[in-house]
Each structure stands twice: as C-alpha cells, then as structure tokens.
C-alpha positions, 0 to 999 in steps of 0.5 A: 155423379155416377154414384147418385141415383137420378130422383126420377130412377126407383130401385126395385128389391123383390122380397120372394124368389121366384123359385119360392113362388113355384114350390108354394103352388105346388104341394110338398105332401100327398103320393107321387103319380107313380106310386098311386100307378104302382098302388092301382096296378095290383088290384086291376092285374089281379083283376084281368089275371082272375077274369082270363082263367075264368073264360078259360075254364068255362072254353076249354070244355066247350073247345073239347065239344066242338072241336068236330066242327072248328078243326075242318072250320080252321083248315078250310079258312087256311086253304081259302086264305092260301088261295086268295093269296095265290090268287093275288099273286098270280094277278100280280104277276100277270100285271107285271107281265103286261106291264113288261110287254106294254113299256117293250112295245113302247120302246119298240115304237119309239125307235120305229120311225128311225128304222121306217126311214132306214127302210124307205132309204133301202127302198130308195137305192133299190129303186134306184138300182133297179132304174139303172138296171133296166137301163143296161137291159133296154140298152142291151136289147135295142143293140140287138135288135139293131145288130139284127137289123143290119 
C-alpha cells in the first residue's frame, strides 16, 4: 500500500535548476565592475595629477610676491589661535576652580547641622555649669554675710 501513489497526490519533476534560472539572468560576457574602475582610474588620476601642477605653477610665483604680506598674515592668525586657546584654558580652569570651591561648600553645609547641634550641646553644659557656679558664689556670699552678721 505504501508503494502506490494516492490518485489524488501529483509528482512535481522541475526541468530547470534554480542555479540555471540565476546564471541566464545575468550575463556571462561584458568587464567586470572592477576592471571598468582600473580602466577609468587612468584618465581621471592623470587628470588631477596635470590640474595640481598647473595651479602649482601658476601660485608658486604669486606666493614669492606676496610672501611680505602672508608671513606677518600667518604669524598673527597663530598668536591669535594660541591666545583664544589660552584664553579658554584659563576659563576652564577658573570653572574647575569654582566648581571645586562650590561642591567644598556644599559638604561643608551638609555636615553643618551635626556640628550646630555639638555647639548647642556645649552651650548647653556651659550654661549648666555656669548655673551651678553662680550657686556655689551665691551660697558662698550669703554665708558671709551671715558670718558677718553674727
């Protein structure tokens, strides 16, 4: 039974390979990308190579000309480019600084209500001492004066 095909079951031969279908698409004759590259490469190198020494020529004399002018030009665009440089520098440091000094005050008045309450518990024996002193004077003075009434 297992032999037999069912009547209702089709057998399916394909007569072209896929592989076949995709190599018809494409063309098997004509340069490869590449090569069309390495052919146009020439021409346009050649090209670039010819326009750089032409503006070459045509600067170099004028560069001879006016080197009067573009030496001082290219020593004052470095200073001014080292002085904004410095500039910035110095404004960072000076924002580091006030950074520094801003997050030690912070700290400081993080840690502040811990040390109010040391100094309200010193003031607080303090007081208390003082109280007791002034006891002992006042006791001391009332005996003397009872002594000296006596």
């Amino acid at each position: 039974m297992a032999d037999r095909p069912y009547p209702h079951q089709i057998q399916v031969h394909p007569q072209y390979s896929y592989d076949s279908v995709i190599k018809s698409l494409y063309p098997q004759s004509g340069p490869s990308p590449s090569k069309v590259l390495a052919i146009l490469a020439l021409p346009v190198s050649g090209t670039l190579l010819g326009l750089s020494g032409i503006s070459l020529a045509v600067v170099t004399p004028l560069f001879f000309i006016f080197s009067l002018v573009l030496v001082p030009a290219a020593i004052v665009a470095c200073l001014t480019l080292a002085g904004l440089m410095a500039s910035g520098g110095f404004g960072l440091t000076g924002l580091t600084a006030m950074s520094w000094v801003l997050n030690y005050f912070r700290q400081a008045s993080a840690g502040m209500p811990q040390q109010m309450e040391e100094v309200n518990r010193r003031m607080q024996d303090v007081a208390i001492q003082m109280g007791q002193k002034t006891k002992e004077v006042c006791e001391t003075i009332k005996k003397k004066a009872q002594e000296a009434v006596k």
